[in-house]
C-alpha positions, -999 to 999 in steps of 0.1 A, spaced: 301 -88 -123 319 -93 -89 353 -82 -108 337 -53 -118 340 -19 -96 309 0 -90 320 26 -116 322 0 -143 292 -18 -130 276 18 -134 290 27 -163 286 -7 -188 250 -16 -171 230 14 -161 249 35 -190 254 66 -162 289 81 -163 283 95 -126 259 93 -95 233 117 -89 235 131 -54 232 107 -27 230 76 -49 270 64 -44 269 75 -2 240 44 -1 262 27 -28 289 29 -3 272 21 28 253 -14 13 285 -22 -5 303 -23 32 277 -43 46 260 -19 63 218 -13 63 209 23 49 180 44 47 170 68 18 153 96 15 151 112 -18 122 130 -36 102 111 -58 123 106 -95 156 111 -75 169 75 -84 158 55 -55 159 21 -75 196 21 -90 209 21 -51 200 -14 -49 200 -27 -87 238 -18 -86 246 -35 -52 226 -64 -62 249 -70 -91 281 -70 -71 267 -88 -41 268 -127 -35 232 -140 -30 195 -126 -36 183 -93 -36 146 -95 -24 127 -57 -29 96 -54 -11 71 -26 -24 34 -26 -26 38 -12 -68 52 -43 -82 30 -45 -107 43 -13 -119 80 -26 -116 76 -44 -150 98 -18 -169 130 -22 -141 124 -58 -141 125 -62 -183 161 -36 -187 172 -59 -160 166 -88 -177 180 -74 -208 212 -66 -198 216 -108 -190 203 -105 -149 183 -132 -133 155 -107 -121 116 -117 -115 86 -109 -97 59 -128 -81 24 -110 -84 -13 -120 -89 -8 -112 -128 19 -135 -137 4 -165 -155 6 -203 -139 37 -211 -161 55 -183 -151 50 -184 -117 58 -220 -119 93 -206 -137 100 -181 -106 93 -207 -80 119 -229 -96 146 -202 -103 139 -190 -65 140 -232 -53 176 -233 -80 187 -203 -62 195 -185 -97 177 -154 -91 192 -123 -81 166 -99 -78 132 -108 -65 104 -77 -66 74 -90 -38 50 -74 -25 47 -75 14 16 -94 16 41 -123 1 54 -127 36 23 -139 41 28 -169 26 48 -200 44 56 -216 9 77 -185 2 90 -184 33 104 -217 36 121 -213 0 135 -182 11 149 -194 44 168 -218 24 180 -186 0 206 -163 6 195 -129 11 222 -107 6 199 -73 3 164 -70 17 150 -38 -2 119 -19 13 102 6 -11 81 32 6 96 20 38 73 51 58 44 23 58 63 8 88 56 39 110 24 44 129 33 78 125 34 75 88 5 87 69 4 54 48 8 27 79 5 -11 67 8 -42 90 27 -60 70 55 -37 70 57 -35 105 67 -72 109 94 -69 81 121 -60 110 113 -94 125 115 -111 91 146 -97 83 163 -112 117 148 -147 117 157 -152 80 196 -136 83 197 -110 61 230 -93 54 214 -59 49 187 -38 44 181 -8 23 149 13 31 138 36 7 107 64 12 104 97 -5 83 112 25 97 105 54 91 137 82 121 133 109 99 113 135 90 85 106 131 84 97 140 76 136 109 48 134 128 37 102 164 39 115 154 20 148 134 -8 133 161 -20 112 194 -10 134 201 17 110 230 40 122 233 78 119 261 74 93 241 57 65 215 77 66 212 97 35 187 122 27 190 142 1 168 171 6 131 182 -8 136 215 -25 130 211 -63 136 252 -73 120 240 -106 87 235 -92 62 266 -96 39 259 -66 5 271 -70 -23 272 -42 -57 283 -48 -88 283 -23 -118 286 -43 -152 277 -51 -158 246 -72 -172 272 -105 -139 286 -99 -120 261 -97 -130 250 -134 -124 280 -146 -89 280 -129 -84 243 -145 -93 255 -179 -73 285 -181 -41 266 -165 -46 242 -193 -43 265 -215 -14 275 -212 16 275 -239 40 258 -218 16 228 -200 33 197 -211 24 167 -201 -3 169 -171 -14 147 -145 -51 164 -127 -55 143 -92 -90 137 -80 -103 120 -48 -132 99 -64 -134 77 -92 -165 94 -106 -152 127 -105 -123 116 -126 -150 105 -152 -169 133 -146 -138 158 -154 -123 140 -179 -154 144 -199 -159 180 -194 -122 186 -208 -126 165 -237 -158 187 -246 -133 216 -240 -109 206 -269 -84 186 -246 -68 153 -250 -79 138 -215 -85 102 -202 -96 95 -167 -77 67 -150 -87 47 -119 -86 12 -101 -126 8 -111 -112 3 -150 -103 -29 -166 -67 -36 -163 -62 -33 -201 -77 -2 -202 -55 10 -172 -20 2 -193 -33 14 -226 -38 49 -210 -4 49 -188 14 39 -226 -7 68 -239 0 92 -216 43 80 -213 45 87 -250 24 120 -254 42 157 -248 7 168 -246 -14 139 -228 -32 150 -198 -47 119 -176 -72 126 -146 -65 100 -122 -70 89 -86 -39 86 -68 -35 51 -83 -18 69 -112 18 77 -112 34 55 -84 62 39 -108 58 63 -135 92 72 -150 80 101 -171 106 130 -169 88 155 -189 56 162 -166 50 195 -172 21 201 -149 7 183 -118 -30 196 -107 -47 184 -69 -85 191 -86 -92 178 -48 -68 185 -24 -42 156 -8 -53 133 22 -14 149 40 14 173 28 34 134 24 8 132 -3 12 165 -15 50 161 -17 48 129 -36 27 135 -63 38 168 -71 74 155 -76 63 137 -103 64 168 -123 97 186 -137 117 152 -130 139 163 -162 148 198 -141 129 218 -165 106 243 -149 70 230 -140 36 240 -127 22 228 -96 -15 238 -84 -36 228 -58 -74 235 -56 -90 241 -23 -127 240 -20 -148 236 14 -168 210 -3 -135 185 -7 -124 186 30 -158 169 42 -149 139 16 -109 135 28 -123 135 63 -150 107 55 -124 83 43 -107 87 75 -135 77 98 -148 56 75 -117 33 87 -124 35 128 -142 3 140 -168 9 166 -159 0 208 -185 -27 200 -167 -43 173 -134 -43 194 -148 -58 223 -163 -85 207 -136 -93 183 -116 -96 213 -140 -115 233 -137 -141 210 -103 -140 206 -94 -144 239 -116 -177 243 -92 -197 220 -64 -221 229 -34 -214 241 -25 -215 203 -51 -213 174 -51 -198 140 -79 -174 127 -93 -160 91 -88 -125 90 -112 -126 60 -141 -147 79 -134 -119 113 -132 -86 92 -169 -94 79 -181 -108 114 -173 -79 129 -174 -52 108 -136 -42 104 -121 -39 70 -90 -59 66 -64 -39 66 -78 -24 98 -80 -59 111 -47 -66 105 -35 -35 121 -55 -45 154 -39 -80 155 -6 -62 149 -13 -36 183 -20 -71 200 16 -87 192 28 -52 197 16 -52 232 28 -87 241 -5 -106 235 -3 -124 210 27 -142 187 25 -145 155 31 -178 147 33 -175 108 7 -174 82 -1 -212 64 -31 -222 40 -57 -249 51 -67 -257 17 -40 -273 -6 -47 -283 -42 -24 -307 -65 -21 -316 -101 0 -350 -106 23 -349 -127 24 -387 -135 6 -420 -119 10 -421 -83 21 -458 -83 52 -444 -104 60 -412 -79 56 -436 -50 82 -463 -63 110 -445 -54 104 -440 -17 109 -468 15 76 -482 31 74 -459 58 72 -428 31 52 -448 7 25 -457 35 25 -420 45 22 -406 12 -7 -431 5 -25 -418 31 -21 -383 27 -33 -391 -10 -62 -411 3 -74 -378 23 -73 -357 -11 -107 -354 -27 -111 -357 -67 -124 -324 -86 -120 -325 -130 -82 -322 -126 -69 -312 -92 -70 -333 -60 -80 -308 -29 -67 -313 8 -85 -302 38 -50 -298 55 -60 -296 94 -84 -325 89 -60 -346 75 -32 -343 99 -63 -351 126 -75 -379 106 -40 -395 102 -24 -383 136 5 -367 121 18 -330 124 4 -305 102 40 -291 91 49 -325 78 22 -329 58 28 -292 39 67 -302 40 57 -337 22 37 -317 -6 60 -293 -11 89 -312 -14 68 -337 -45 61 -297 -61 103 -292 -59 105 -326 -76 84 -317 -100 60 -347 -91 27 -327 -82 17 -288 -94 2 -272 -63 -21 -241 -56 -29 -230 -22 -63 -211 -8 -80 -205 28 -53 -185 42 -54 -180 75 -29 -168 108 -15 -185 134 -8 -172 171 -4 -183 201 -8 -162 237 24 -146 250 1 -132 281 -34 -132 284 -51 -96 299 -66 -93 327 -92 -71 315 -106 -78 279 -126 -44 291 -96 -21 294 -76 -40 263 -109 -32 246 -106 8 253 -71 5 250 -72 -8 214 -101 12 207 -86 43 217 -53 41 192 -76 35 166 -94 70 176 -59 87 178 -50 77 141 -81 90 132 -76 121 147 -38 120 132 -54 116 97 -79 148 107 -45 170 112 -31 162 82 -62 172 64 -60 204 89 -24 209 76 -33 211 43 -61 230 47 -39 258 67 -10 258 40 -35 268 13 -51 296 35 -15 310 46 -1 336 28 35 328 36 54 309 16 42 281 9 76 259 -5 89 269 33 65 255 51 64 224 33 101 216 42 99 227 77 72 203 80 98 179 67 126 189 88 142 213 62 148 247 60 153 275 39 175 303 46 148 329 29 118 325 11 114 303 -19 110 324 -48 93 299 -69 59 296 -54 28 320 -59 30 336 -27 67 344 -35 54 358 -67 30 381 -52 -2 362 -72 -36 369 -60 -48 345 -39 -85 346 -34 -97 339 1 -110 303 13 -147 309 10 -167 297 42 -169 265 59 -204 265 76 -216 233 87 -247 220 72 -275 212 97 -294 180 91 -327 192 70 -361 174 84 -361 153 55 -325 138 63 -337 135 96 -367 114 84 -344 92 54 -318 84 88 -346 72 111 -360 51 80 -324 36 76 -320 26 112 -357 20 116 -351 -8 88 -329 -29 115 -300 -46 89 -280 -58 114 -247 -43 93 -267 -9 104 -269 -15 142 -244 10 150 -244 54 143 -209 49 132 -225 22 107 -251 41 94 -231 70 85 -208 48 69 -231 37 46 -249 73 42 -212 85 34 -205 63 7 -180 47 26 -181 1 21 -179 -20 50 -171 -55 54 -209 -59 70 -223 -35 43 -212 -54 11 -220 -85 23 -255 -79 31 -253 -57 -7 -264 -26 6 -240 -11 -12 -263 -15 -41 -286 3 -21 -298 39 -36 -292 57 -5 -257 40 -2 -236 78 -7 -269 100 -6 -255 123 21 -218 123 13 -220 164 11 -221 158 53 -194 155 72 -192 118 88 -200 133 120 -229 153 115 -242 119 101 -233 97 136 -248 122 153 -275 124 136 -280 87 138 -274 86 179 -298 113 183 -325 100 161 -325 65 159 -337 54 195 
């Protein structure tokens, strides 16, 4: 298709006579060889400016996005219209996984969807060092912004990544970014003014609704909205998996057609609902927020928060799944006092205690000079959930610690392919003796052979990397099948501290500051319901947009009563949740040592510490999630002595 203009290329493939707005200015700027950052509202055609590119560029387009699971559909037109296009996920099956790693190794491929936990992996990164990456793509590219209200590790080493293995360009891609995100973006990946394209976050079709209310009120509200004549198809967002169940039900007593969707269903289940719900004018699916990221549906007639967002980035995003066909479409958010207590839970559920951080980093700093460590095994030592974890090794390279030294697995399995006496022939004595011995260190299960890769290379005094480079290189040949397992991370010390103390606070105190970032979002969500103004306008201004007037178009514009937030008193500790707390800590678990800990596990909230010890099985586990997490630590700290 290189002979091919991008009109043709637009026209013959993607069967679209012209652009939608912004799509051919980040057309332009990749096609120059420049890297480019989008922001367009969700259903704006993010994906077609790089699956156009990708077609007229020389080499690999890799897109990294945390839904590629839900990538299937672009993935099967693409392969449809005759383009080399895969993805590499936990669902594919051996054999066609197998088929990608060869296509990838044969450097046929010219789209690769991963996920950013790939980069994870030095098998992949050592096949794609030896790729040509014309096009790295970054869906939801906010995650690399501490700023961001969906942060992820991983995505902030992707501007590293992208240097050491020479990529021509880059295309982020985020539906949310505010202007301070954007500049984080822009930086990251050398990005200049020029080629960035946003297109704006007005959709006039949306009706927004917002309604402060009790929770009797707000099913009345729910009921009488679906109801309506002109509701469509209708997504109804919940916070917790249970409600979904819980409100599904009631709806389906009511008459309605509704299915509750979350990631505590069989996977099965999950697609047979989303294929439901694509092909219905009338389906209506109550869902977590796990529903809709990928869904092309342009007919959503209504989109209803039943519990509010977690951040007006949230809000933005799922509402634009509705009215994607321009047609007008009904927006309403629920407020009740009850739902704020639960958002703010899940964002001090993720804080790790001082104690935690200091002796995480106790231990850490006792290694080697260089030495490689289990996230996994540290995040249920001390207490911190993974991605949290991974976050606080990241702050560490960030402050010129630590360097990461890239990720490798100490457990290798292979599958021969033939008799080893046969794969050995071919090789001079030197290899043969080598590859002997690195068989000899395998140990026999029914039908794969598993290496214990860091003993080996100390049993036969060789180098580590040569003995991954020796088993990889007999997979390429197609002489052994491998699997991989005991990931683990490798660092080395940049510059030691001279305080573990201060690092300690240091660490501990960003960790308090995105908690208290998370609490204002919450806050701002809380204080666009309440306002009276327009609502549409303050969302964009919070976006860096403005309006010359008022919208017209939301329920404040269209002079709709808005009833009043009812009260937020807080709820004092009654003598018998004083007594159930002082039973919990009098108990000792040592996953309960902490008043952060026990409200954890009051709240609802899992811990590494928790689950392993099962007391998330416990009854009490969730018996005071109407408290807010603080009421709870306090509680704990005052009571438990």
């Amino acid at each position: 298709m290189n002979s091919m203009n991008q009109q043709d290329v637009l026209r013959e493939v993607f069967g679209f006579e012209d652009f939608r707005p912004g799509q051919g200015q980040v057309v332009e700027r990749i096609l120059a060889g420049e890297s480019a950052l989008a922001v367009f509202p969700t259903g704006a055609g993010k994906s077609l400016c790089y699956q156009l590119p990708a077609l007229m560029l020389e080499g690999m387009t890799v897109v990294v996005s945390p839904l590629i699971a839900l990538m299937k559909d672009q993935i099967d037109f693409l392969v449809g219209k005759g383009v080399k296009a895969a993805r590499m996920d936990s669902s594919l099956s051996a054999e066609e996984s197998r088929k990608v790693w060869d296509d990838l190794w044969q450097g046929e491929l010219k789209l690769l969807y991963v996920a950013p936990e790939r980069f994870s992996s030095e098998r992949f990164l050592n096949r794609l060092r030896r790729s040509r990456v014309s096009l790295l793509v970054i869906d939801e590219a906010h995650c690399i912004s501490e700023w961001g209200h969906n942060f992820r590790p991983d995505y902030m080493k992707l501007a590293g990544l992208a240097v050491e293995l020479e990529v021509e360009r880059v295309l982020a891609l985020t539906a949310t970014a505010t202007a301070s995100v954007a500049a984080d973006i822009c930086e990251s990946f050398d990005i200049g003014p020029q080629a960035y394209v946003n297109t704006g976050f007005h959709r006039p079709n949306l009706v927004m609704h917002m309604t402060p209310c009790t929770p009797e009120l707000r099913d009345e509200r729910l009921l009488k909205r679906l109801h309506s004549p002109t509701r469509g198809a209708t997504i109804v967002y919940v916070t917790l998996q249970k409600t979904a169940e819980q409100v599904a039900a009631q709806l389906v007593k009511a008459g309605f057609p509704a299915r509750a969707y979350h990631a505590g269903l069989d996977p099965l289940e999950r697609h047979e609902i989303q294929d439901q719900f694509m092909g219905g004018e009338q389906a209506i699916v109550v869902a977590t927020i796990a529903f809709g990221m990928g869904i092309d549906k342009s007919d959503i007639r209504t989109v209803i928060h039943y519990n509010p967002p977690q951040s007006l980035e949230n809000y933005m995003q799922e509402t634009g799944r509705a009215g994607r066909d321009g047609q007008v479409s009904h927006c309403e958010l629920f407020l009740c006092p009850e739902d704020i207590a639960t958002l703010e839970n899940f964002s001090y559920g993720d804080t790790p205690t001082l104690e935690a951080v200091s002796g995480l980093l106790t231990e850490l700093m006792a290694q080697a000079d260089e030495f490689d460590v289990s996230v996994y095994d540290l995040a249920a030592r001390f207490d911190i959930r993974n991605l949290v974890l991974s976050t606080l090794l990241t702050y560490l390279e960030l402050d010129g610690v630590l360097r990461a030294m890239g990720p490798h697995y100490n457990e290798y399995k292979f599958q021969p392919q033939r008799p080893s006496v046969e794969m050995l022939a071919g090789y001079d004595e030197e290899r043969r003796q080598f590859l002997k011995k690195l068989f000899a260190q395998a140990k026999k299960g029914r039908t794969w052979f598993t290496i214990d890769l860091a003993a080996a290379a100390e049993s036969m005094g060789e180098d580590r990397k040569r003995l991954v480079t020796a088993l990889n290189y007999l997979e390429e040949k197609g002489e052994l099948l491998l699997k991989v397992a005991g990931l683990r991370q490798a660092y080395r010390f940049v510059q030691r501290p001279s305080s573990i103390d201060e690092l300690s606070q240091r660490i501990y105190q960003r960790f308090l500051n995105s908690e208290r970032r998370d609490i204002e979002r919450i806050e701002q969500v809380v204080a666009l319901s309440e306002s009276p103004e327009c609502s549409v306008r303050q969302v964009l201004a919070y976006f860096g947009e403005s309006l010359e007037g008022d919208c017209g178009h939301c329920d404040r514009c269209l002079r709709e009563e808005i009833p009043p937030l009812p009260g937020q008193s807080e709820r004092a500790l009654s003598q018998k949740e004083i007594q159930a707390i002082q039973k919990v800590c009098a108990e000792g678990h040592q996953a309960l040592a902490h008043p952060r800990q026990v409200a954890r596990f009051l709240c609802g909230l899992s811990s590494p510490a928790a689950s392993r010890a099962r007391l998330t099985r416990d009854p009490r586990f969730g018996s005071m999630s109407h408290h807010r997490f603080a009421t709870i630590a306090k509680g704990a700290e005052d009571y438990c002595r």
